[in-house]
DSSP file (Angstrom, degrees, kcal/mol; ACC not computed):
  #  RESIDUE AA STRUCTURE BP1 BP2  ACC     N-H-->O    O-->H-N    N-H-->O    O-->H-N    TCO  KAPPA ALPHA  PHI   PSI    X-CA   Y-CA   Z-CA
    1    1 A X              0   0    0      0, 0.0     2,-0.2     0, 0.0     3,-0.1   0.000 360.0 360.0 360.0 129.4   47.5  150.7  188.5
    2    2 A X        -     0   0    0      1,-0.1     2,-0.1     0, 0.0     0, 0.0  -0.524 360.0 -94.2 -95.8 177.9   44.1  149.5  188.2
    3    3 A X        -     0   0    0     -2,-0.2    -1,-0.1     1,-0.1     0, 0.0  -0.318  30.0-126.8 -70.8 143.7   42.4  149.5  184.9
    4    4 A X        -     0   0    0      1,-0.1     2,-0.1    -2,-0.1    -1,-0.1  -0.366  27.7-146.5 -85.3 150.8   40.1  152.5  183.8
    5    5 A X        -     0   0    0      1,-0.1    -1,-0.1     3,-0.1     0, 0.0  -0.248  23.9-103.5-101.5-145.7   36.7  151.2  182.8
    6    6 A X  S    S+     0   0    0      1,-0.1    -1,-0.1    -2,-0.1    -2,-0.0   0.877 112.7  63.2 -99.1 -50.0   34.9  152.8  180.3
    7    7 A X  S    S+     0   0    0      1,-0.1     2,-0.8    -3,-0.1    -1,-0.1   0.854  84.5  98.8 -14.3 -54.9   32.4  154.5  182.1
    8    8 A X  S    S-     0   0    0      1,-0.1    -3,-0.1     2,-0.1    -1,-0.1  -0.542  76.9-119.0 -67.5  93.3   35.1  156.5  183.7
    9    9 A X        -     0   0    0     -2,-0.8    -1,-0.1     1,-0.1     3,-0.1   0.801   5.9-138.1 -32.9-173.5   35.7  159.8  182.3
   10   10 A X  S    S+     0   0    0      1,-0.2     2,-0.7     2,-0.0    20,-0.2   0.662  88.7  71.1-108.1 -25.3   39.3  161.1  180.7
   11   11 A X  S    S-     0   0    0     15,-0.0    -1,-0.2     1,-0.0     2,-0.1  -0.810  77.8-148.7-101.9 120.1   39.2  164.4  182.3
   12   12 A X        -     0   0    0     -2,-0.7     2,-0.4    11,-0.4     5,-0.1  -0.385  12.0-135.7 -57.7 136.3   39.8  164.3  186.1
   13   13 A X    >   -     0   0    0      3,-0.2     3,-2.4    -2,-0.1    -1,-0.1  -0.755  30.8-106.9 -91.5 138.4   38.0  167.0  188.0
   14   14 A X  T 3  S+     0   0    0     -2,-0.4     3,-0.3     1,-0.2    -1,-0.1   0.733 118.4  49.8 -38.0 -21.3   40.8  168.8  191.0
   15   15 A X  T 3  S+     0   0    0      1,-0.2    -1,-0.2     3,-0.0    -3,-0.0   0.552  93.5  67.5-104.7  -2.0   38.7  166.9  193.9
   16   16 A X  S <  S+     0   0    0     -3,-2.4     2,-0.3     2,-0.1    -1,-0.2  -0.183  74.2 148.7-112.3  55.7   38.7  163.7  192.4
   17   17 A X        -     0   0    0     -3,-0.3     2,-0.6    -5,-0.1     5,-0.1  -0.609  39.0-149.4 -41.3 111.2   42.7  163.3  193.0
   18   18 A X        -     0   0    0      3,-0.7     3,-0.5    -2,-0.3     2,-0.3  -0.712  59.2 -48.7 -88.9  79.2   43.9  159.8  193.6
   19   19 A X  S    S-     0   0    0     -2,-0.6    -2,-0.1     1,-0.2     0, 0.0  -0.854 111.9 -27.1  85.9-144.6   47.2  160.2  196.1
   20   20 A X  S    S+     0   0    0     -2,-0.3     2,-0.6     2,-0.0    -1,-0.2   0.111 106.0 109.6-107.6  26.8   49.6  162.4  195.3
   21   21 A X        -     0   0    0     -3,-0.5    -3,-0.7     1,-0.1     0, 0.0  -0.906  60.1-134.8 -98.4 133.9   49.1  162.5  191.4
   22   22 A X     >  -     0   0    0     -2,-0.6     4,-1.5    -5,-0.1     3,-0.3   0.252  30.2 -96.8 -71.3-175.4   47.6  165.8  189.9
   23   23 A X  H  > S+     0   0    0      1,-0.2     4,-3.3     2,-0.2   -11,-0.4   0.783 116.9  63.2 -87.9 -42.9   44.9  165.9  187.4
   24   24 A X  H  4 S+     0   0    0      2,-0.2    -1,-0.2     1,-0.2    -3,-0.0   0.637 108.0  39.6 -93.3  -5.1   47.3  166.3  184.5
   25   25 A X  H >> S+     0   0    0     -3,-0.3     4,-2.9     2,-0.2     3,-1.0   0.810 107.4  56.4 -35.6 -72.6   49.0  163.0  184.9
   26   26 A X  H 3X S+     0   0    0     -4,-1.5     4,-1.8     1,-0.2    -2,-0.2   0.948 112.2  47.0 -27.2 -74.6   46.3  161.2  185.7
   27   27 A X  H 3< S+     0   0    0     -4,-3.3    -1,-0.2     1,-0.2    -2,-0.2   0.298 113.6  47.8 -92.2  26.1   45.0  162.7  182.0
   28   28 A X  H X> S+     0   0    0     -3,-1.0     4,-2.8     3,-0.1     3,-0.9   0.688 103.9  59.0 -70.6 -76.2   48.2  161.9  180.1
   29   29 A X  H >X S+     0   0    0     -4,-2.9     3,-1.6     2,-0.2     4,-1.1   0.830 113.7  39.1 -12.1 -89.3   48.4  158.5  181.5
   30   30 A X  H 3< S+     0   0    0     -4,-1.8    -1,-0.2     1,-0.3    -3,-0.1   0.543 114.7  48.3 -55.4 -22.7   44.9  157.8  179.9
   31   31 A X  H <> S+     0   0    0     -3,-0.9     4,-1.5     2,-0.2     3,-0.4   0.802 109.0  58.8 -83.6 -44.6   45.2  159.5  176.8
   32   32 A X  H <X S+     0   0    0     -4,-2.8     4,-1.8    -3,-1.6    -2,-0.2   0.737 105.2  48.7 -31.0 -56.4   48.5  157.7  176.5
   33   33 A X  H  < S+     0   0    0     -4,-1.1    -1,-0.2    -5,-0.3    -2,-0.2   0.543 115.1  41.8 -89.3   0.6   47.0  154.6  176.6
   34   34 A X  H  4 S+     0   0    0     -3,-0.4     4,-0.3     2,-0.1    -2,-0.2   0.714 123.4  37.9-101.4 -31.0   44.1  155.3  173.9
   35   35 A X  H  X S+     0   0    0     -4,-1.5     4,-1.2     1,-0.1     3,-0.3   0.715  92.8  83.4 -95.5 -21.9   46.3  157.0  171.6
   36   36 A X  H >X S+     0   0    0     -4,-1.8     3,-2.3     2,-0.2     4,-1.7   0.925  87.5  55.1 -51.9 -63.5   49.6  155.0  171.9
   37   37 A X  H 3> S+     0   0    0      1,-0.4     4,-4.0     2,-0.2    -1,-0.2   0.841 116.7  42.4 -48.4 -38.1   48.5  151.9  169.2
   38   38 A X  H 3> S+     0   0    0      1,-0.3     4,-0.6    -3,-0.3    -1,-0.4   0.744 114.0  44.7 -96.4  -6.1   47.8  154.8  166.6
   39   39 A X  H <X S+     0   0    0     -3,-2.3     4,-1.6    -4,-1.2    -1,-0.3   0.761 114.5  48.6 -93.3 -17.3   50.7  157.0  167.2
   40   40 A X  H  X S+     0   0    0     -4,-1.7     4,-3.6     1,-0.2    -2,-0.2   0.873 117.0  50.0 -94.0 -33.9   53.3  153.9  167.2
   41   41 A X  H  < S+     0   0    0     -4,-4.0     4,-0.5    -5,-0.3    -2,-0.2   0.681 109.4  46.0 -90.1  14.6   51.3  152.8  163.8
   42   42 A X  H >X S+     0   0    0     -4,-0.6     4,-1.8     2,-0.1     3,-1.1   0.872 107.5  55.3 -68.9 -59.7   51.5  156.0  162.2
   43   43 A X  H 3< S+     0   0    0     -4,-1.6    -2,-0.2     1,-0.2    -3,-0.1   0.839 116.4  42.5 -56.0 -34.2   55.4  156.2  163.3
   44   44 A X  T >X S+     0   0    0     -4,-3.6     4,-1.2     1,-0.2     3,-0.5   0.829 112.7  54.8 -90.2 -10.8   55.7  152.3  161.2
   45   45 A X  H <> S+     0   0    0     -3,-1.1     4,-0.5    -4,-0.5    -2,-0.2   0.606 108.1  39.8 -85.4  -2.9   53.6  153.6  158.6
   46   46 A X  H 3< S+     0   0    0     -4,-1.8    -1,-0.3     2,-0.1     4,-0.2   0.163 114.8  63.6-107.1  20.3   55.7  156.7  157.7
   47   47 A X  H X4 S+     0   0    0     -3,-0.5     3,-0.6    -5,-0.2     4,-0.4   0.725  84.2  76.2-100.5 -76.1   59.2  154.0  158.3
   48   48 A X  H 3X S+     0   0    0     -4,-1.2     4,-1.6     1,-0.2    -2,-0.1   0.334 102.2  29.9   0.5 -68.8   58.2  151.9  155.6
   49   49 A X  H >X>S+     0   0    0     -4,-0.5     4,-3.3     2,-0.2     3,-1.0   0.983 114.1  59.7 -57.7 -58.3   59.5  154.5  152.6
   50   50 A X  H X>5S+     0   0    0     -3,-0.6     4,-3.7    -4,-0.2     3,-1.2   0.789 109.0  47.6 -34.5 -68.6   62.2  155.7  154.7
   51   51 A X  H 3>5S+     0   0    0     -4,-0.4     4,-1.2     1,-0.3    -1,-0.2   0.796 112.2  50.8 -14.2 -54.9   63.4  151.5  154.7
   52   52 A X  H <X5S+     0   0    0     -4,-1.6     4,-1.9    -3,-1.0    -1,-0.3   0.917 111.1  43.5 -64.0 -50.0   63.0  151.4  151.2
   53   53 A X  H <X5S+     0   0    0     -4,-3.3     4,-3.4    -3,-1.2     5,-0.4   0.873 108.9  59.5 -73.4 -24.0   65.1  154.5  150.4
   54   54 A X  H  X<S+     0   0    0     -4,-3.7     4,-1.4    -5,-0.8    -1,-0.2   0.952 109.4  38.9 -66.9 -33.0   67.6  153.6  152.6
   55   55 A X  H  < S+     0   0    0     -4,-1.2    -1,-0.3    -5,-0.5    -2,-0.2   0.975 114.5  54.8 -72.7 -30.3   68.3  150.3  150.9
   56   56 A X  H >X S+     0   0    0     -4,-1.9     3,-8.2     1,-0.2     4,-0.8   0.966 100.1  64.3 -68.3 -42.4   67.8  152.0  147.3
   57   57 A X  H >< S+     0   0    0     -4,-3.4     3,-0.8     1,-0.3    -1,-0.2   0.918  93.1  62.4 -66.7 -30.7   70.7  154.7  148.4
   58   58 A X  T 3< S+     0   0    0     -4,-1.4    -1,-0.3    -5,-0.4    -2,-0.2   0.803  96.6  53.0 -45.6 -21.4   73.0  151.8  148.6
   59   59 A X  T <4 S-     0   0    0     -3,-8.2     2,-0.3     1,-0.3     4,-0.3   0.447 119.5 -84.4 -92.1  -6.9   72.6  151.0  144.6
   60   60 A X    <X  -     0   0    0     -3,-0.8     4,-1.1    -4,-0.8    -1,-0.3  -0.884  36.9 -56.5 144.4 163.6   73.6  155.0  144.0
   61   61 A X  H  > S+     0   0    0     -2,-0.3     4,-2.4     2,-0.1     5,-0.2   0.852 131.2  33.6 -72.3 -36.1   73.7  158.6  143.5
   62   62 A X  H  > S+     0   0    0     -3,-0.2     4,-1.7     2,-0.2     3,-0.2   0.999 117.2  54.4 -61.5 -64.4   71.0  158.2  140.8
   63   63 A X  H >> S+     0   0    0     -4,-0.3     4,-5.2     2,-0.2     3,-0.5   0.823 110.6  43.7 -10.4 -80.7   69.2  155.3  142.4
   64   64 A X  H 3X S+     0   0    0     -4,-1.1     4,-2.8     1,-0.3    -1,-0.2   0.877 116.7  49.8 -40.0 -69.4   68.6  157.2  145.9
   65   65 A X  H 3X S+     0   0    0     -4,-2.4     4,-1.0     1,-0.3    -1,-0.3   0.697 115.9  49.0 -84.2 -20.1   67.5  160.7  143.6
   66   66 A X  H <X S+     0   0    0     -4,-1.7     4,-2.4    -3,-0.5    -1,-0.3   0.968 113.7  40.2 -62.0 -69.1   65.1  158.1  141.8
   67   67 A X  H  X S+     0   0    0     -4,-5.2     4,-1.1     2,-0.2    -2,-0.2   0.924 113.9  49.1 -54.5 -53.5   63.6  156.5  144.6
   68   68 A X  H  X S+     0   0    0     -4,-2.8     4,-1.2    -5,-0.2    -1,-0.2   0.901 106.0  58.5 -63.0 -25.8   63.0  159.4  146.8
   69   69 A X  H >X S+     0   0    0     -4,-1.0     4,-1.8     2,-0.2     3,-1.1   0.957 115.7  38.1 -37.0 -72.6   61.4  161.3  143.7
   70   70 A X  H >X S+     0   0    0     -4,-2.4     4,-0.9     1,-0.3     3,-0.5   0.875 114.5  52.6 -49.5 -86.3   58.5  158.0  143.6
   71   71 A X  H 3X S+     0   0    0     -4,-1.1     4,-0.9     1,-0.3    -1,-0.3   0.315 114.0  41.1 -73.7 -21.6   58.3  157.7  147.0
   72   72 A X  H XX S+     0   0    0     -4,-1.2     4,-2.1    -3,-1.1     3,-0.6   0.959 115.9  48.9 -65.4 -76.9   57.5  161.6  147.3
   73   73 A X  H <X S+     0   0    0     -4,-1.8     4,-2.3    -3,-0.5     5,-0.4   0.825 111.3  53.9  -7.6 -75.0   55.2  161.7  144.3
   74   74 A X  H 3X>S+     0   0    0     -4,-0.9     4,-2.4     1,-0.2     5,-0.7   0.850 106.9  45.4 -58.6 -39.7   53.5  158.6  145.8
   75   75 A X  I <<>S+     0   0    0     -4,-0.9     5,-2.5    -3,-0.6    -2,-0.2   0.987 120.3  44.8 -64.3 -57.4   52.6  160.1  149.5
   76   76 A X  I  <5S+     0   0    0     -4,-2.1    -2,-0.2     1,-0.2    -1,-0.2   0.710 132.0  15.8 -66.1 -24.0   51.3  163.5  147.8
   77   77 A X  I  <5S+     0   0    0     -4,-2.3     4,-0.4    -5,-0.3    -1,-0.2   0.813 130.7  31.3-118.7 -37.7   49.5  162.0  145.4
   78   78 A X  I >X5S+     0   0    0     -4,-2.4     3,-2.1    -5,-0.4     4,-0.6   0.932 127.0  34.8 -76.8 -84.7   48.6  158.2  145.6
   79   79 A X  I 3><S+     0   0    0     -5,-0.7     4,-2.8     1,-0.4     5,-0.2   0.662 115.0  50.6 -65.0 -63.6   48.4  158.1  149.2
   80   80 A X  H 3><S+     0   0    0     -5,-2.5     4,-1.5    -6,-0.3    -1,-0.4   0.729 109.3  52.7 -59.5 -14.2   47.1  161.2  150.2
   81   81 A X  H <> S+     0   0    0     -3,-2.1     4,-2.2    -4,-0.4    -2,-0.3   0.753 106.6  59.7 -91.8 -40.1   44.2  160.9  147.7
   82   82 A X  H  X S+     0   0    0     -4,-0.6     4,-1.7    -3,-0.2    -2,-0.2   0.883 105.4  41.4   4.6-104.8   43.7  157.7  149.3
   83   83 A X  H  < S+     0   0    0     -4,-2.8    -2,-0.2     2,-0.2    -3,-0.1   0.732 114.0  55.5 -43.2 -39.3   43.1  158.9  152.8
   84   84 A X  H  X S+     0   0    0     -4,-1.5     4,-2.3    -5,-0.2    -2,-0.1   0.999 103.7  51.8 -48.5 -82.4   41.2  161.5  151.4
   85   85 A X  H  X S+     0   0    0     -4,-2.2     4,-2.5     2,-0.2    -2,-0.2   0.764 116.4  37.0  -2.5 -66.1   38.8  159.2  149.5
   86   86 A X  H >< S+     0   0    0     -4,-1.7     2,-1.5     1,-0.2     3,-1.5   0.555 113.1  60.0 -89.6 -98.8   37.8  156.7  152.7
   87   87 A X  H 3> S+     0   0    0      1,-0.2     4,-2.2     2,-0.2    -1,-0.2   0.199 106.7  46.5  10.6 -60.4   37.8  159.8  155.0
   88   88 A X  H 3X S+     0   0    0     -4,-2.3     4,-5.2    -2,-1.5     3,-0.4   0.995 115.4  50.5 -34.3 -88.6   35.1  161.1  152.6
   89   89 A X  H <X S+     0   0    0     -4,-2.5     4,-1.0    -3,-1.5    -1,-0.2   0.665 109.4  42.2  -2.6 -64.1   33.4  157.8  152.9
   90   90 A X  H  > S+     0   0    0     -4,-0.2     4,-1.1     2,-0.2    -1,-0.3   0.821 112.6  55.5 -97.1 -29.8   33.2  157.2  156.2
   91   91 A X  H  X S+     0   0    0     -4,-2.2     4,-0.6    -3,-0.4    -2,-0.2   0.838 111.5  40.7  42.7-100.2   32.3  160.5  156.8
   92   92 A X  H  X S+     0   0    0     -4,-5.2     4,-2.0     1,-0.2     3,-0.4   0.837 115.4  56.3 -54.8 -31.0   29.0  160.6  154.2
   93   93 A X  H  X S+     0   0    0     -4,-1.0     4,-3.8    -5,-0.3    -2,-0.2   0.950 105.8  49.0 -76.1 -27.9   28.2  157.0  155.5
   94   94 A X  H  X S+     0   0    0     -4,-1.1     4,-0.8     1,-0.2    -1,-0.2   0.647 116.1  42.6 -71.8  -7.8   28.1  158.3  159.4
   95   95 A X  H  < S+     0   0    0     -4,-0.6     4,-0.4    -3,-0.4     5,-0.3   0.784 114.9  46.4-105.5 -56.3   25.7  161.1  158.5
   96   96 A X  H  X S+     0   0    0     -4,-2.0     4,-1.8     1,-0.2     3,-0.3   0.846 115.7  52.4 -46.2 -32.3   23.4  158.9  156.1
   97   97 A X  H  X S+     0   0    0     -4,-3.8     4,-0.6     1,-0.3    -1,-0.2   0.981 116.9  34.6 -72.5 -58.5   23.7  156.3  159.2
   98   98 A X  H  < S+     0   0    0     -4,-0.8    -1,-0.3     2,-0.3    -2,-0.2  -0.092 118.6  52.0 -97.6  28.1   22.5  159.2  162.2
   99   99 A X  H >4 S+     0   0    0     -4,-0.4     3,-2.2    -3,-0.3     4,-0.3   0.435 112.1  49.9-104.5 -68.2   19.9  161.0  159.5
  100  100 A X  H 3< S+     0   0    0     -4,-1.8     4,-0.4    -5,-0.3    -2,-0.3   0.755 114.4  42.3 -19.7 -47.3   18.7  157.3  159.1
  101  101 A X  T 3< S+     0   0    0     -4,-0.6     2,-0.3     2,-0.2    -1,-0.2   0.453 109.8  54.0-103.9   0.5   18.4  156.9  162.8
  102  102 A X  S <  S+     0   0    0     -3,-2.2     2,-1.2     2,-0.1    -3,-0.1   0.814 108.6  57.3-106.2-111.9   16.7  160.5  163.9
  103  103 A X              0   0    0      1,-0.3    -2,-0.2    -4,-0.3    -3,-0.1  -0.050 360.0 360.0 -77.3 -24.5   14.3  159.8  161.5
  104  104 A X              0   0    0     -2,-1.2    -1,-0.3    -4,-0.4    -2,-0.1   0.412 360.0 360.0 -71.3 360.0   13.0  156.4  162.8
């Protein structure tokens, strides 16, 4: 399969068919290959605690009810607050950036 440039749209139109693969392949496929890095590093960032508790729940009953407790606490509060935060960020800077750049 050769490589998609950039140029080249995502969404196939019904006449521009390549063979015998349909339109919704075709825009799986591509979507697949733009989205894959972040969905596989979402899926290692959410293993990470899971790893952690799993080793803890070896030390105990207490241990385990200790560790998932932080490790909750920390994604609702640390983490998410986090994300929030640069979200925010990046956000206010991209608007300050294109109000800056209409204006020139």
């Amino acid at each position: 399969m050769e490589k998609p440039s950039v140029d080249e749209p995502l969404l196939v139109t019904a006449g521009a068919e390549k063979g015998n693969e349909n339109a919704a392949a075709a825009e799986a496929k591509r979507l697949l290959r733009l989205a894959g890095p972040l969905v596989l590093s979402s899926i290692l960032q959410f293993a990470l605690p899971l790893v952690s508790v799993m080793f803890v729940g070896h030390l105990g009953e207490l241990s385990l009810a200790g560790a998932s407790l932080a490790t909750s606490i920390a994604n609702v509060t640390g983490f998410s607050l986090l994300v929030s935060i640069y979200t925010f960020t990046v956000y206010t800077s991209e608007v300050s950036f294109l109000a800056c750049r209409q204006s020139v």
